[in-house]
MITI-896271 format. One line per 4 residues: number of its first residue (from 1); their letters; for each residue x, y, z of N, C-alpha, C, CB. Coordinates in steps of 0.001 Angstrom, whole numbers, plus 500000, padded with zeros to 6 digits. Glycine has a CB too. Example, Ala and Ser with C-alpha at 12.3 -4.5 7.8 and 13.67 -1.06 7.14 Angstrom:
BEGIN
1) AS) 513190,494310,507800,512300,495500,507800,513200,496700,507800,511308,495527,509046 ~ 512850,497750,507080,513670,498940,507140,512900,500030,507870,514084,499402,505725
This chain:
BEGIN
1) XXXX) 233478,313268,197171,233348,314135,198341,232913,313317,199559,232336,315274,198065 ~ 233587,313493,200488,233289,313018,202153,231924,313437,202592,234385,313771,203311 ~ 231028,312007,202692,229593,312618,203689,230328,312700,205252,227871,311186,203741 ~ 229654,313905,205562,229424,314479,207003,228938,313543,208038,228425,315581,206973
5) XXXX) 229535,312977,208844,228823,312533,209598,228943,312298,211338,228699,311633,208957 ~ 227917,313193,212037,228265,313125,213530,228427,312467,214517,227842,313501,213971 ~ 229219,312361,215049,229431,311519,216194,228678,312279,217392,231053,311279,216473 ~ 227762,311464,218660,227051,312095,219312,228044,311860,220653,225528,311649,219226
9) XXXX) 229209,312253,220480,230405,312046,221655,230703,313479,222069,231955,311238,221064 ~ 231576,313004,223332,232552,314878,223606,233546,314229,223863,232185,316281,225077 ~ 233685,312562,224143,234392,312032,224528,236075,311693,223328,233437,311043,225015 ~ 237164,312658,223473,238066,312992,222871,238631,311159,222288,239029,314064,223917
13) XXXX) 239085,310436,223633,239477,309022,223566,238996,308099,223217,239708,308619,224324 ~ 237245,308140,223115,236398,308025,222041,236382,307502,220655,236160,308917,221923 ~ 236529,308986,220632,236508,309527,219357,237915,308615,218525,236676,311383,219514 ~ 238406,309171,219140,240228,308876,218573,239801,307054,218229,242038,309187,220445
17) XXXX) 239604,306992,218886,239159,304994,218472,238482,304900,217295,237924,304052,219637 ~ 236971,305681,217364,236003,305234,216524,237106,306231,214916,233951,305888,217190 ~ 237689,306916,214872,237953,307576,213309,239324,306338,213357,238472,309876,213112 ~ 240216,305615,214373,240482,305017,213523,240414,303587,212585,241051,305272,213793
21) XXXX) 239091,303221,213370,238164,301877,212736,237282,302362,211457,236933,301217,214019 ~ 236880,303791,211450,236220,304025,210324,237215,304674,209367,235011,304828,210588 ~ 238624,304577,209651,239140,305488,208722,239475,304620,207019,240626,306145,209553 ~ 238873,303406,207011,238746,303030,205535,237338,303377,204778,238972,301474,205440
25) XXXX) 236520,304340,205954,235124,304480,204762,235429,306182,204520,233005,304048,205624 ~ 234584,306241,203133,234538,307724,203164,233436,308727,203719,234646,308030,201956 ~ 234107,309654,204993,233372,309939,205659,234392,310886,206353,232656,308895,206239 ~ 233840,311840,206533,234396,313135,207369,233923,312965,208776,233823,314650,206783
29) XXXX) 233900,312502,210050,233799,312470,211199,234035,313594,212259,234385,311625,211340 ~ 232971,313733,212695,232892,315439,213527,232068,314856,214797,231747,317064,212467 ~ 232980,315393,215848,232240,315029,217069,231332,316206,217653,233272,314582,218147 ~ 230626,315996,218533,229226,317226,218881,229781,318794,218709,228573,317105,220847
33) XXXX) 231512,318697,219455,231291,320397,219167,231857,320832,217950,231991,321379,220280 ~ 232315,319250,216792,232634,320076,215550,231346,320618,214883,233440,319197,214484 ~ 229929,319561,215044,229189,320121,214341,228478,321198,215135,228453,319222,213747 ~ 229091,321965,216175,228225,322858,216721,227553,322229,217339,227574,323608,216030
37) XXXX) 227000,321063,217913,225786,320994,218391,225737,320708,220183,225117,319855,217493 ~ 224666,321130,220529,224648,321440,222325,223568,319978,222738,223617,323535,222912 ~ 224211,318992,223072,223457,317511,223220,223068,317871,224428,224311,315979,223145 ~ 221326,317770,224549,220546,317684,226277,219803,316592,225662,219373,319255,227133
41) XXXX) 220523,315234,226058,219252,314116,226021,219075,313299,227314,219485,312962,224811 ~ 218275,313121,227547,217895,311801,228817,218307,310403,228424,216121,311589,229125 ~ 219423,310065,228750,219574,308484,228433,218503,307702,229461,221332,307902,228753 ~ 217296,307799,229610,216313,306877,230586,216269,306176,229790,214952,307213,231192
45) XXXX) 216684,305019,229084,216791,303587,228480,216929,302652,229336,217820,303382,227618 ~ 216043,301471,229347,216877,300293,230327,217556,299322,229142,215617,299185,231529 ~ 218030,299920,228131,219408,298774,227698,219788,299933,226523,218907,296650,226903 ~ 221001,298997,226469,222096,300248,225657,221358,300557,224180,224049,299499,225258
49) XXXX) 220841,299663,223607,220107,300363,222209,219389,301511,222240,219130,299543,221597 ~ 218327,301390,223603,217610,302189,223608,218274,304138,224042,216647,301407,224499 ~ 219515,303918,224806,219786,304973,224992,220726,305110,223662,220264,305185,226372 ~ 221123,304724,222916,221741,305152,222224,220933,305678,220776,222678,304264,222223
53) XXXX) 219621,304979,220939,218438,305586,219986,218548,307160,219998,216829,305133,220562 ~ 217851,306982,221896,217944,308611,222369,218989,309958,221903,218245,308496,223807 ~ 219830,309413,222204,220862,310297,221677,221138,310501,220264,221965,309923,222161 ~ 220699,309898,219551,221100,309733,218241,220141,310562,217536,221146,308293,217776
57) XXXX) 218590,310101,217818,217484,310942,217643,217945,312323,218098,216243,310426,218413 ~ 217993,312604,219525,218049,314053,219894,218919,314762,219119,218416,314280,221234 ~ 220531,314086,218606,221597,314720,217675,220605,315399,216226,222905,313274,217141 ~ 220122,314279,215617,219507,314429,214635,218502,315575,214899,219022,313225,214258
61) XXXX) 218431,316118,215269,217712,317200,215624,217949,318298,215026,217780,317422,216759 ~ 219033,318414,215812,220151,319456,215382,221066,319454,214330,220931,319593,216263 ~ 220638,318862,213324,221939,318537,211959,221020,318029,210815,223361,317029,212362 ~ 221447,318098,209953,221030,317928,208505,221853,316471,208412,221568,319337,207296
65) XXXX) 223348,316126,208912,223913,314844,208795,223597,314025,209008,224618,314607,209119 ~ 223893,313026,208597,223744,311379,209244,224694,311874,210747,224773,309687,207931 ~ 223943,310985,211850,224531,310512,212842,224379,309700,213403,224632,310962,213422 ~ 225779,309338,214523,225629,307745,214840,226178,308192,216199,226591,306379,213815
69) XXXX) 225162,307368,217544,225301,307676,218508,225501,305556,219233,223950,308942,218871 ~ 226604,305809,220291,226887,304615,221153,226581,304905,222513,228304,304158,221072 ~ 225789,303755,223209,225898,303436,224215,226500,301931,224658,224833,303743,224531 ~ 227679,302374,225713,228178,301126,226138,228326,301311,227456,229386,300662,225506
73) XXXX) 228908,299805,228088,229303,299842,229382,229608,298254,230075,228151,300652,230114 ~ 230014,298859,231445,230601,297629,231847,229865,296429,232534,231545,297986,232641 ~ 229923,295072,232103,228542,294368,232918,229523,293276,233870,227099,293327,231583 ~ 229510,293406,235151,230166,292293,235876,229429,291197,236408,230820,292768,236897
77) XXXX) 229348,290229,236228,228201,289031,236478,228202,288851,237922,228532,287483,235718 ~ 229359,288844,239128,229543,288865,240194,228513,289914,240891,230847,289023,240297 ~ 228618,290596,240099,227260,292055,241111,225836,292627,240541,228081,293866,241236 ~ 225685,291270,239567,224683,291038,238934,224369,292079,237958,223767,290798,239752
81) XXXX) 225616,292114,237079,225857,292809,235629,225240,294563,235329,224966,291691,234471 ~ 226003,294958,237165,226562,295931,237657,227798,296295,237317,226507,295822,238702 ~ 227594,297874,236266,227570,298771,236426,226200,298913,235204,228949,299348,236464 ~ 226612,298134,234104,225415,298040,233427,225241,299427,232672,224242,297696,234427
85) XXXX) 224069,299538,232570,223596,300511,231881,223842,301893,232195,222461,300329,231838 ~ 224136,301776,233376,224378,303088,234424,225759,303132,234450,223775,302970,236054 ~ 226857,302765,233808,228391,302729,233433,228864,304192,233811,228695,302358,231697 ~ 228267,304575,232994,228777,306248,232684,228105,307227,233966,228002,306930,230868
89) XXXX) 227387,307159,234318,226626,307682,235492,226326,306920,237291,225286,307799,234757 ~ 227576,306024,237007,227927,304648,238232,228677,305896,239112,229318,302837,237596 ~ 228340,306368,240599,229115,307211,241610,228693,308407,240955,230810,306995,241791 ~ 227792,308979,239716,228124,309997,239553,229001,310679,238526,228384,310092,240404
93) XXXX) 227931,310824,237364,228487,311462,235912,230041,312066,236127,227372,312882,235353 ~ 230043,312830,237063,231449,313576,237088,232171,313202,237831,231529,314800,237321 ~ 232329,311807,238528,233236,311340,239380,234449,310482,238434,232411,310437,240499 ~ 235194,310429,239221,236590,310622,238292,236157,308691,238162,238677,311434,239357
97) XXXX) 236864,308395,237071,236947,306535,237099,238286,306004,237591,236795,305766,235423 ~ 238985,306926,238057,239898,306345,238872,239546,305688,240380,240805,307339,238989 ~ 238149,306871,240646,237147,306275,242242,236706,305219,241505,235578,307349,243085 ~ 235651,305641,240416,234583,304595,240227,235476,302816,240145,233640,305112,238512
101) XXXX) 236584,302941,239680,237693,301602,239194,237388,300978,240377,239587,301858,238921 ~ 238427,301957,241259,238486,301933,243371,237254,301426,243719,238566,303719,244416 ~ 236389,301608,243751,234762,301436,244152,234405,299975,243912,233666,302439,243160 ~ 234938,299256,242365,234175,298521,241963,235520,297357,242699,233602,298722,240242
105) XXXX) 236777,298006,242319,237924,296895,242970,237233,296526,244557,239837,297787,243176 ~ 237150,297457,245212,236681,297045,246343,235334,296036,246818,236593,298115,246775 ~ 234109,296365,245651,233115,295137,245979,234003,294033,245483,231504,295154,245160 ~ 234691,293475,244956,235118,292522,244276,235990,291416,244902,235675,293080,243342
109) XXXX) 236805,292898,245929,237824,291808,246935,236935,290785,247503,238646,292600,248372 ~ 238512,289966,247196,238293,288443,247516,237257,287530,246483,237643,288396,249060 ~ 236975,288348,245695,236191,287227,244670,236903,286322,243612,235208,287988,243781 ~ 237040,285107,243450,238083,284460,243246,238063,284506,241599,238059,283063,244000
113) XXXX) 239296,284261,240533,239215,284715,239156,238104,284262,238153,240397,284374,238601 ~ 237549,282595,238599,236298,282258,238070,235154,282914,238354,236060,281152,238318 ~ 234788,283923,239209,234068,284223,239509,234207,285944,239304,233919,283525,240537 ~ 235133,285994,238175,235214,288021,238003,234903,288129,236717,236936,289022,238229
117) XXXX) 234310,287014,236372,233797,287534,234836,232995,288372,234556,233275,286741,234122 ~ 233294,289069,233664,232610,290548,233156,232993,290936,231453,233368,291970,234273 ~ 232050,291609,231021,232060,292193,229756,232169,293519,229427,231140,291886,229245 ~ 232656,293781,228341,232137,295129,228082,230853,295159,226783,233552,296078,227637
121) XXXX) 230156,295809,226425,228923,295565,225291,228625,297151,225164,227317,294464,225897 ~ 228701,297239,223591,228256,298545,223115,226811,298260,222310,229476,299250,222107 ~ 226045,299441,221856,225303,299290,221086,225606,300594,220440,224076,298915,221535 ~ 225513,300394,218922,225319,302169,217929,223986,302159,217227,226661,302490,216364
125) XXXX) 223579,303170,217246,222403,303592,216637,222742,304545,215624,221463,304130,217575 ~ 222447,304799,214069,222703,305383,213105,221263,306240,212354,223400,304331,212346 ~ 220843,307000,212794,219885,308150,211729,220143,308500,210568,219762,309423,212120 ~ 219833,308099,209821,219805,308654,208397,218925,310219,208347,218982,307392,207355
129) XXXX) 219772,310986,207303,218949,312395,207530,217191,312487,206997,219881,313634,206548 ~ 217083,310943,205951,215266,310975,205888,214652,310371,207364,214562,309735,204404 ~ 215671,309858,208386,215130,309560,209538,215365,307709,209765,213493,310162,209445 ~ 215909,307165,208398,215917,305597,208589,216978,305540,209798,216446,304624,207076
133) XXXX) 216603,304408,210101,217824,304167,211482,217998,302940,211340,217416,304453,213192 ~ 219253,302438,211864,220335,301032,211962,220430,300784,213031,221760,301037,211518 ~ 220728,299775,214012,221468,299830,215299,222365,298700,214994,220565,299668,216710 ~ 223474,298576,215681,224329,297116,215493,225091,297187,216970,225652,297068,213904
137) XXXX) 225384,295989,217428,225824,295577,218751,227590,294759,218326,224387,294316,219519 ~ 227709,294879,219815,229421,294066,219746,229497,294162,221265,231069,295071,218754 ~ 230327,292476,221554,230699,292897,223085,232205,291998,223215,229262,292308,224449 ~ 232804,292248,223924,233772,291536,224765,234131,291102,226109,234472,291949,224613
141) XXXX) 234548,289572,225952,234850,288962,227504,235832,288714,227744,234352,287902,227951 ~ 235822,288996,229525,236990,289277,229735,236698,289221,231226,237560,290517,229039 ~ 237404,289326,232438,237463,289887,233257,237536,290999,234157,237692,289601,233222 ~ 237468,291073,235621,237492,292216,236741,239054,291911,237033,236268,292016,238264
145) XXXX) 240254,292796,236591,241548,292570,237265,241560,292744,238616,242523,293362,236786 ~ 242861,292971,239613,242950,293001,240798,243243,294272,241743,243703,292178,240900 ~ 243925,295152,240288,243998,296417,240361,243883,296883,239467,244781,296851,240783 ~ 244304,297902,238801,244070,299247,237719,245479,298869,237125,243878,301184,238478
149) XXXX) 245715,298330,236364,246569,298635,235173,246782,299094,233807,246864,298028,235044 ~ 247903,299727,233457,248003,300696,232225,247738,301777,232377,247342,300480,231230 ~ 248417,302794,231501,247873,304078,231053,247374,304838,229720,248633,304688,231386 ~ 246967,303815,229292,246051,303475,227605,244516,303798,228181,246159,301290,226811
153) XXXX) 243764,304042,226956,242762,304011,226905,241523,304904,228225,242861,302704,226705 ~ 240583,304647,228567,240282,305662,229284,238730,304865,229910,240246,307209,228295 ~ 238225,305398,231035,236968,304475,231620,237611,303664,232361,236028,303627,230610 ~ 236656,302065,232049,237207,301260,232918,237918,300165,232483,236377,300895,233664
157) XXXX) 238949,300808,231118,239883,299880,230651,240858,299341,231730,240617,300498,229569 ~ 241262,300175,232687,242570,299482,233752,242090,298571,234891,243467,300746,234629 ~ 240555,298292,234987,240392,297172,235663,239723,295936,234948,239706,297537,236753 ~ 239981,295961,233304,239157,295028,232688,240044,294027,231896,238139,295737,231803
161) XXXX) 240491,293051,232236,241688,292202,232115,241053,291138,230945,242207,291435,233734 ~ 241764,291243,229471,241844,290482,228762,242653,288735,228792,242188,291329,228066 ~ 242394,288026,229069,243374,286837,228999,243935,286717,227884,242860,285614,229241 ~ 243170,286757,226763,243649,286514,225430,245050,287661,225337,242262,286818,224206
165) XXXX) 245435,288253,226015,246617,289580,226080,246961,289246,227035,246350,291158,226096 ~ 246612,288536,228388,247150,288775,229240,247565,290037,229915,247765,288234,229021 ~ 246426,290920,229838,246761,292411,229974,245076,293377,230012,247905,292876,228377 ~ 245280,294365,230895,244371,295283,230116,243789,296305,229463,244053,295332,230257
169) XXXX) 242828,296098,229189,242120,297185,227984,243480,298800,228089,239782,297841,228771 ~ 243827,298857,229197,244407,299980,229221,246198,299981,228874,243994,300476,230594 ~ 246510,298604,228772,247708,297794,228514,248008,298006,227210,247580,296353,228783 ~ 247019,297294,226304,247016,297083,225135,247110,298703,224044,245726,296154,225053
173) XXXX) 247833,298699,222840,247795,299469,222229,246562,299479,221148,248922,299485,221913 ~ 246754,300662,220987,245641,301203,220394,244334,300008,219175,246513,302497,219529 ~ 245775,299748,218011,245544,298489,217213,244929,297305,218088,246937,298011,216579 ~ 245700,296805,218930,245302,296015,219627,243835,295642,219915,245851,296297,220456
177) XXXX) 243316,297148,220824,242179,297149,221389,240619,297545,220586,242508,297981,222405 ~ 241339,298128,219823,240408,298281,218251,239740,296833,217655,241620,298863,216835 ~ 241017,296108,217635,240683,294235,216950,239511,293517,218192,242769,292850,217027 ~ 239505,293535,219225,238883,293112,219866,237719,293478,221017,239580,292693,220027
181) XXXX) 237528,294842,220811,237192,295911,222019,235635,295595,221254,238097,297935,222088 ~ 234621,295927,222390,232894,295964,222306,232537,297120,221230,232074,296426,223994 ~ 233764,298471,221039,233248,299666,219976,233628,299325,218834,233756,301107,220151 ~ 234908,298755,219072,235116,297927,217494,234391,297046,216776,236090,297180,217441
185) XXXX) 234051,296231,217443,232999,295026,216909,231746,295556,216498,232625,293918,218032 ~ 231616,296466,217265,229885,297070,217168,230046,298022,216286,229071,297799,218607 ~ 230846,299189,215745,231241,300095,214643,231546,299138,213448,232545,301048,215045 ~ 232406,297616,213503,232120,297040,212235,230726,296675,211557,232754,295993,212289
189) XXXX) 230078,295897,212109,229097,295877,212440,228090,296743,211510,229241,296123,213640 ~ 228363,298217,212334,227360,299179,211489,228131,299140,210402,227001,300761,212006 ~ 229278,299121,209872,230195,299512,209019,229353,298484,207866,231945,299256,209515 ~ 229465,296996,207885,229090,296173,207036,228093,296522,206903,229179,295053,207180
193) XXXX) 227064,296685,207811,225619,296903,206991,225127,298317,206612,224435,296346,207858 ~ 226506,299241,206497,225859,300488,205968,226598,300843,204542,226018,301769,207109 ~ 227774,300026,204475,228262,299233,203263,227201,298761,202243,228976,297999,203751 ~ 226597,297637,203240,225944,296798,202624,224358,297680,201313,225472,295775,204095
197) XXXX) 224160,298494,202561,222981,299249,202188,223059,300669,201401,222308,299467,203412 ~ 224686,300714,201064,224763,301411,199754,225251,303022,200407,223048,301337,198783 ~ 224435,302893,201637,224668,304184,202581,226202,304872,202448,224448,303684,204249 ~ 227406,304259,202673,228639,304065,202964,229596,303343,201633,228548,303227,204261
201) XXXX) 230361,304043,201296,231598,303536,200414,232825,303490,201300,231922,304543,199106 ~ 233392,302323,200521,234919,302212,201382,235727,303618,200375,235991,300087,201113 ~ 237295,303414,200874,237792,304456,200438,238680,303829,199277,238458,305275,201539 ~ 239350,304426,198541,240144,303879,197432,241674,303293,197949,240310,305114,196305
205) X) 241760,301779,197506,242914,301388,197576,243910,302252,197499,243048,300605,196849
């Protein structure tokens, strides 16, 4: 039988990533409004573990399941690893990232390609229902492109230019961005050490 386990997302494109990196463990994956639940947490963290504690804790609240909550975002070294922690709430929780992209393309003009280096970096935090908790990290480098390309992926994949692809985050297909992306690395990550810790079975050949 499949353990239950929540994702502390609403985020659909998300989601769709993280079930298909976990889809070799056994595990039923439900995002906040499968398990019913109404998330009011304060991400006031100054680094991504810590807000992703927050959220993970506050989920656990509301559920009897294991859950596993991410915080990530974009760090550009040029604006002193701005957007940072504040990624998701950069212009304004509900401003579209087609501005926020616009916004950031614009501090950037004229900054020459050695000088647009930037990452993306997740952190996950995992509650166990006696309350044990995991966190595991993953990031990727890469660059600030020149404009917004692709119509993949979602955030600030169309201004975050892989060299190793020659393309970006929003370019690349799905597989693709899974093998090398900051949620992938950081969901393996938890994956091995919740493997490791008996927590988690893979699924049958």
């Amino acid at each position: 039988m499949k353990r239950k386990v929540v994702f502390a997302t609403g985020n659909e494109g998300k989601l769709r990533e993280i079930r298909m990196i976990l889809a070799d463990v056994q595990i039923e994956l439900l995002s906040l409004k499968e398990a019913g639940i109404l998330l009011k947490a304060e991400e006031n963290g100054s680094t991504f573990e810590e807000n992703a504690r927050i959220k993970a804790r506050a989920c656990r609240e509301q559920t009897e399941c294991m859950v596993l909550a991410d915080d990530s975002g974009l760090e550009i070294d040029h604006l002193g690893g701005e957007p940072g922690v504040y990624s998701a709430r950069y212009l304004g929780e509900d401003t579209p990232y087609h501005i926020k992209n616009g916004r950031l393309l614009e501090r950037m003009a004229g900054v020459p390609d050695q000088e647009r280096t930037a990452r993306f970096r997740c952190c996950i935090a995992a509650v166990m229902p006696d309350g044990t908790e995991y966190t595991a990290e993953g990031a990727v480098e890469g660059r600030i492109g020149y404009e917004e390309r692709g119509s993949g992926g979602f955030g600030y994949d169309p201004i975050f230019y892989v060299p190793e692809f020659d393309a970006s985050f929003a370019e690349l297909d799905a597989a693709q961005k899974n093998a090398v992306s900051h949620r992938g690395r950081a969901l393996e990550n938890m994956k091995n050490k919740l493997l490791a810790a008996g927590v988690w079975e893979r699924t049958a050949p």
